[in-house]
N, C-alpha and C positions, 0 to 999 in steps of 0.2 A: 213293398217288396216282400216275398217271403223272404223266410229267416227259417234255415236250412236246419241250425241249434235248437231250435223250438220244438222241432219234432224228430230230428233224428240224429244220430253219432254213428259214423260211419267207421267199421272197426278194419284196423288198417289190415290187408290180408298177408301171404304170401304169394312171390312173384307165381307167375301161369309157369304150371308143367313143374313146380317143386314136389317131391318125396314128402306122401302123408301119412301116414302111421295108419296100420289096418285097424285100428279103435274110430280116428277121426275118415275113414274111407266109408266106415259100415256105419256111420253116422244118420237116420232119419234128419232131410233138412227141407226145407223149401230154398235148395239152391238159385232159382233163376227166380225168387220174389214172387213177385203176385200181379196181378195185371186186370183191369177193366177197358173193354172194349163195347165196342156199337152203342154204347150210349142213346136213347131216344126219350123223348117223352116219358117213356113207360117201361120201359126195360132195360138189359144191360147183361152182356158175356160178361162172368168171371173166368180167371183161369189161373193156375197155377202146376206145380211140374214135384212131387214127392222126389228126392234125389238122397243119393249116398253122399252125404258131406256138403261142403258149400263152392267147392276148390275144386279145377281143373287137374285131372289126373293122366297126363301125356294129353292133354287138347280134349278131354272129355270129362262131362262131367254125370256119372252113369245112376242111370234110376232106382227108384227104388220102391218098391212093395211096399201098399198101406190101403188107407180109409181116411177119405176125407170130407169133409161137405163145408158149404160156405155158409157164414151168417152175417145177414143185414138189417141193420135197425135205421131208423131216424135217430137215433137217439147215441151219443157216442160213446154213453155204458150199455148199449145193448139189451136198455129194457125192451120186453116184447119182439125179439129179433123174428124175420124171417130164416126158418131154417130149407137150404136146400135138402133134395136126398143125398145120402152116402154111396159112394163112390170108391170104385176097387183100383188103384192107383196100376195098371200089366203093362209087360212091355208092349203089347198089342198096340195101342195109341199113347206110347213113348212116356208113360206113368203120368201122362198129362190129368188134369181134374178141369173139367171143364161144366160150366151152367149156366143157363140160361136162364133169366130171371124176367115176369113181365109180371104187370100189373103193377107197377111202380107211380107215387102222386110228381105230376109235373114240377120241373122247377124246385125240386127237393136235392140240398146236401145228404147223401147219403152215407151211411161208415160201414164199413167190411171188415173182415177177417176171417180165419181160416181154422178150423179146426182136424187137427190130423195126425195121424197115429201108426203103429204097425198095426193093432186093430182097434175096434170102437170101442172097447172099454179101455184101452191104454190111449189119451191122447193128449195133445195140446193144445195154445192157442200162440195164434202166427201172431204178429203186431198189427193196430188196425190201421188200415187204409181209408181211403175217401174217394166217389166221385157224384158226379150233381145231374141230375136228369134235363132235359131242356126243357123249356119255360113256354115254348111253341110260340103261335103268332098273336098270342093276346100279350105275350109278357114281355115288357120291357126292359135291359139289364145290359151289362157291359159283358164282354164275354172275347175270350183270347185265345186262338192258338197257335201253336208250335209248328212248323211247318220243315222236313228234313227229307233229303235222301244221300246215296253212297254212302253206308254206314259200314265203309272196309276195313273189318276186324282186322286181317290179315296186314295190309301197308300199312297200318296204325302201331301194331304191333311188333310185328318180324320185318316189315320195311320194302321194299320196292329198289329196283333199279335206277328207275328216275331220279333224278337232283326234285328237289320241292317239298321232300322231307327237312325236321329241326335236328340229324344230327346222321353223322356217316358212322358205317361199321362193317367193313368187309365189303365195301362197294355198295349199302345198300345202305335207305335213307328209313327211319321211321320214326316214333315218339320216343323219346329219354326224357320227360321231365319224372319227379320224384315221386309224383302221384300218379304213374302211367299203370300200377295196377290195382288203381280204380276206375279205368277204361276212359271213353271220352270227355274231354273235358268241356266240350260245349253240352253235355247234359246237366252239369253242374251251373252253365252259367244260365243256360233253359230256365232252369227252375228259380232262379231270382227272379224271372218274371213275372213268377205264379201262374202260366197258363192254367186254364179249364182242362185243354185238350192238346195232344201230339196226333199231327198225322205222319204218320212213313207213304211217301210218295211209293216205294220200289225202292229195289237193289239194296235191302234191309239186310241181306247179308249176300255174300257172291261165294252163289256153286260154282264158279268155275274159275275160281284165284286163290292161289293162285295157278296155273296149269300141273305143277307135279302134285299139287292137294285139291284137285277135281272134285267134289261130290258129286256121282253118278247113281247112287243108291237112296232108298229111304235109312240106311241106318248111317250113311257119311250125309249126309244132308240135313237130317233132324244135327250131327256133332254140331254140324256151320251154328247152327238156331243154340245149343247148349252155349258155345264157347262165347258166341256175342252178349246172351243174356244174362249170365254169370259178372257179369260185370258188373260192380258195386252201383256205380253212377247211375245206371239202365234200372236196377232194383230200385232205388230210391224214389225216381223220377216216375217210373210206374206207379207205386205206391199209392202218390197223391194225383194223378194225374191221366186222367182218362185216354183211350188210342185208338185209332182209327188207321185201317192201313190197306197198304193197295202194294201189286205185285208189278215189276218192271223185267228188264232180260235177266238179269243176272240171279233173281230169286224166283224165274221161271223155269229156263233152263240154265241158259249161257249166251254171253255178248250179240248184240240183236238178234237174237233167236226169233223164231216162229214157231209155226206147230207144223213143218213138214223134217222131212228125215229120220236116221234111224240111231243118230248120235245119243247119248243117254246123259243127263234124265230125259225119258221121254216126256211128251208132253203133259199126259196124262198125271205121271208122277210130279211134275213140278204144279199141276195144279191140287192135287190131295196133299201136298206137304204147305203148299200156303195155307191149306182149308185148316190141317191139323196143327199145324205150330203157333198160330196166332187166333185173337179172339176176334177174328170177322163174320163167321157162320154160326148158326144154330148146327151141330152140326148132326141131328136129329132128323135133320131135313136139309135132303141130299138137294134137292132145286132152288135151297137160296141164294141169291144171288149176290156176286163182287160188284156189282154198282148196285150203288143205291144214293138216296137226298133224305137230307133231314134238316126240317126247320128248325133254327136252334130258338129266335125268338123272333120277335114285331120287325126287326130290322136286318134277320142272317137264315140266308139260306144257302146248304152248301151240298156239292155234287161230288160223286167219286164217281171215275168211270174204271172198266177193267179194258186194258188195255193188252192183252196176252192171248186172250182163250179165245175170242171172235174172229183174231183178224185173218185177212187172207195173207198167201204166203208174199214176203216181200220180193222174191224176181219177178210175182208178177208185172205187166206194165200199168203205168200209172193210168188211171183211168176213172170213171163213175161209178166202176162197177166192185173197183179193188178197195176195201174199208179195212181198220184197225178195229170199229165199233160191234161191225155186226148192225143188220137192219132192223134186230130186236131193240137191240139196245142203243141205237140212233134215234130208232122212233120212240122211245121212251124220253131220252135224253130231251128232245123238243117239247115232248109233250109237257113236260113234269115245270120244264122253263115256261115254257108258255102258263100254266094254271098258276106260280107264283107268285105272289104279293110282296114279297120280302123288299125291304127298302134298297140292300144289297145283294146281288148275286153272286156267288164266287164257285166256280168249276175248278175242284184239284185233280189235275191230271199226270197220270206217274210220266206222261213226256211233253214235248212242247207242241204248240200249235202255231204259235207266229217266232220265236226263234232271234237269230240267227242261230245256225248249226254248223256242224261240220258237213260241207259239201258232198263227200266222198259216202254219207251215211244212207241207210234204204231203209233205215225202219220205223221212221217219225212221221207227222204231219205236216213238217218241213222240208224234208228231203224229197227235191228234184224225183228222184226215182224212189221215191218212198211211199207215202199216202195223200200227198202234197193236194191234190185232188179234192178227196173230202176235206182237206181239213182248210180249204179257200173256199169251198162251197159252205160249209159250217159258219162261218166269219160271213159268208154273203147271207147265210140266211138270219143269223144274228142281227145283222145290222137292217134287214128289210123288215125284221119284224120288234124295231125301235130300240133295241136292248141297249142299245148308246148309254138313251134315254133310262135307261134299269137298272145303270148302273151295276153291268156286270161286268166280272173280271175272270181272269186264269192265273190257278197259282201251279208252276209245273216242277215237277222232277226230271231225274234224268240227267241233265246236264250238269257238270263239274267247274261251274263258275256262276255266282249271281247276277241277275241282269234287271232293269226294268226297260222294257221295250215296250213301242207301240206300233200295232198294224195300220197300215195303210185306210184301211176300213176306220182308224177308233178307235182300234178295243186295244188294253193292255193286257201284257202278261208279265208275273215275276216269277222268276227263276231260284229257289230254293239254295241251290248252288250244293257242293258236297258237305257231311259235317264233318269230314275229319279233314285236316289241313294237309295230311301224306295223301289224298284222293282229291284235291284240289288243281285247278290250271285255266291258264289264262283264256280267254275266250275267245268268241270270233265276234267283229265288230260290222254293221251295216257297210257296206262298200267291200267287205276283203274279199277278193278274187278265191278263196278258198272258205268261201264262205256259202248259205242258200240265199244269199240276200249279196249279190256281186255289185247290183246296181245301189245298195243303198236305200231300197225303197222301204224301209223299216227307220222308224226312228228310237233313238235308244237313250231313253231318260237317264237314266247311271248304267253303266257296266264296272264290272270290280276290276280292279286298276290294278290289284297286285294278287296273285294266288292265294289264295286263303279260306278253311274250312270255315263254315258258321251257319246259320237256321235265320228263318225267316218268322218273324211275329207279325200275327197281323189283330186287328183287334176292333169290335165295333162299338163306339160311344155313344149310348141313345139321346135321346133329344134330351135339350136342355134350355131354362129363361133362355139365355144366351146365344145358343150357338143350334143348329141342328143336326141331325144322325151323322157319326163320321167314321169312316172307314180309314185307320190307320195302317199301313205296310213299311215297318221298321227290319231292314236288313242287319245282322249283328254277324262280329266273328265268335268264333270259337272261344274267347273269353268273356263273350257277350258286349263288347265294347261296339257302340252304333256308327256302322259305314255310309247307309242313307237311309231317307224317312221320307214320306211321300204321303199325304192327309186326302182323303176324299169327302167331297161334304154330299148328303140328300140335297135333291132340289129341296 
């Protein structure tokens, strides 16, 4: 298990939106932490954010002017570091610092940290970080990650109408434990697991919740990305722990969106605000692309698709012709499956594919009047060309309840479920007449039996004397306490 005291003390703050003295406002800080993304082989996004202070000041927490660049060694005093270039922290791209780093040796723990200043000869050094390059199809090793979506700042915080919140206040339900401003408490219980890596399926924060706090702009849009990140727990668990992320409706535009109309954010902006706020693009090079695969080692291969920028509009009717994918990135998607060797396969996709759903929904691969279409000709093409046999799986976002389900076809999918327990709700079960599966024809290994936020571990154990490769899917709550556990063995 990690051990949390080993590496860090987490200094208790002041509640969100308290009165900070103009000393502590005009403060140089690395408020939202520090962060490692796209992880490969060979390379890896750094990023971090120069801010005034460390504290939300009325739900902001506002940037700030400097010079910064990253440094990475093998080595965890930083003999011989790799130094990035220096970097002008403007409001232009929200004082974010962002780099790009390749050329990295496979399979290496790597240590970071952050050097930064009002300018280069006045500066400092941030605390170091860590994360570890993959080990590719030659290397062998155990490897784990963290799997989440609906991370609702907002009903975590100031609460919701809904009953399913842990306390009432003026009609409305949200978090009051003691430590609620250190943010979510399943990132604290995350990281006793030690994951490698976090993915964010989607809906990493919601422009459009709650309706009187809309973000329609880049500068109320980048706040949503401040006030989530500022969070004690989110800093920590960045820290050590590398991210991988994908975009859903609500950190696109708004609640099953698509890319038609003229409601705001438009489309275009919700996709430059994911490209800019988190480390998934070089963003050097305006053509790279939100899906992508990376072998992590002999036995894990994993998929991210984008599910937002391709699709076609959802009134279309359902048909061959109507995709969420796009025909770029469907025939990629085959292709990349098909030339795989990996002993497991696993597809993380920000929505479902076999489900159950909510009936009444249009914008999934389940929904009747949604994409339903490709996403049964997907599963047919899967299963004709052996993947049974390949041991491939779907890990989905999107939905606000855990499940492990199986399609008709074979294939399994689990469902991430929400992480915060006020974004949490009961599910739809195979058979319910208000369901996309009326008939039952889905069978459903566990579904969660009582509302409740939590993250999904999944984790591969290489060959052994004993036993061979095994693919574990441990579903936890939000205290991390184990709901269900489900083992896959290699032939």
């Amino acid at each position: 298990m990690f051990c949390l005291n080993k590496y860090i003390s987490i200094v208790t703050l002041l509640l969100i939106g308290h009165p900070l003295s103009a000393q502590t406002q005009a403060k140089l800080a690395l408020g939202q932490g520090m962060m490692t993304g796209e992880v490969s082989m060979t390379s890896v996004i750094l990023q971090t954010r120069l801010t005034a202070g460390d504290q939300l000041i009325d739900r902001e927490l506002p940037g700030h002017e400097g010079r910064a660049r990253f440094e990475i060694s093998l080595d965890p005093n930083f003999k011989q570091p790799i130094q990035t270039a220096w970097q002008s922290a403007s409001p232009e791209l929200d004082h974010l610092i962002k780099s790009t780093v390749k050329g990295l040796i496979p399979g290496q723990r790597y240590y970071y940290r952050v050097e930064y200043g009002p300018l280069q000869g006045r500066t400092q050094l941030s605390n170091v970080g860590n994360f570890k390059t993959h080990g590719g199809a030659a290397v062998v090793d155990t490897v784990r990650f963290a799997v989440v979506t609906g991370m609702n700042w907002h009903k975590f915080h100031l609460g919701t109408n809904k009953p399913g919140g842990s306390a009432i206040y003026g009609g409305k339900y949200f978090y009051t434990g003691p430590d609620k401003h250190l943010g979510f408490p399943a990132l604290e219980s995350m990281l006793e697991f030690a994951p490698d890596y976090f993915v964010g399926t989607g809906d990493n924060v919601y422009y459009d919740g709650p309706r009187s706090d809309a973000a329609t702009t880049a500068e109320t849009i980048r706040r949503k990305y401040h006030e989530q990140f500022v969070q004690p727990r989110f800093k920590t668990l960045f820290q050590y722990v590398s991210t991988y992320w994908e975009k859903d409706d609500h950190d696109h535009r708004f609640n099953d969106c698509d890319n038609t109309g003229d409601k705001e954010p438009s489309p275009e902006l919700g996709i430059r605000m994911f490209r800019e706020q988190l480390p998934v693009v070089d963003l050097s090079d305006p053509l790279d692309k939100t899906y992508r695969t990376y072998r992590i080692n002999k036995d894990l291969q994993v998929w991210f698709t984008e599910n937002r920028d391709y699709r076609s509009p959802n009134s279309m009717p359902d048909g061959p012709e109507k995709t969420i994918w796009g025909a770029e990135q469907k025939a990629w998607l085959m292709r990349t499956l098909e030339e795989s060797d990996a002993t497991f396969k696993i597809l993380i996709s920000p929505t479902p594919i076999i489900g159950p759903d909510d009936a009444y929904k249009t914008d999934n691969h389940v929904n009747h009047q949604g994409f339903r279409t490709e996403g049964e000709e997907f599963l047919s093409w899967l299963k004709q060309r052996g993947f049974l046999q390949k041991k491939f799986y779907i890990v989905c976002g999107d939905r606000h309840w855990q499940y492990h389900s199986v399609h008709p076809t074979g294939f399994q999918e689990f469902s991430t479920g929400a992480l915060v327990d006020n974004n949490a709700r009961i599910g739809r079960s195979p058979g319910d007449p208000e369901s996309t599966d009326p008939d039952g024809k889905i069978r459903q290994s566990w579904l969660q039996s009582k509302a409740s936020g939590g993250f999904l571990i999944f984790e591969v154990l290489p060959k052994s004397v004993n036993y061979p490769a095994r693919l574990v899917f441990n579903f936890n709550d939000v205290r991390g306490n184990l709901l269900y556990s489900t083992t896959k063995v290699a032939r």
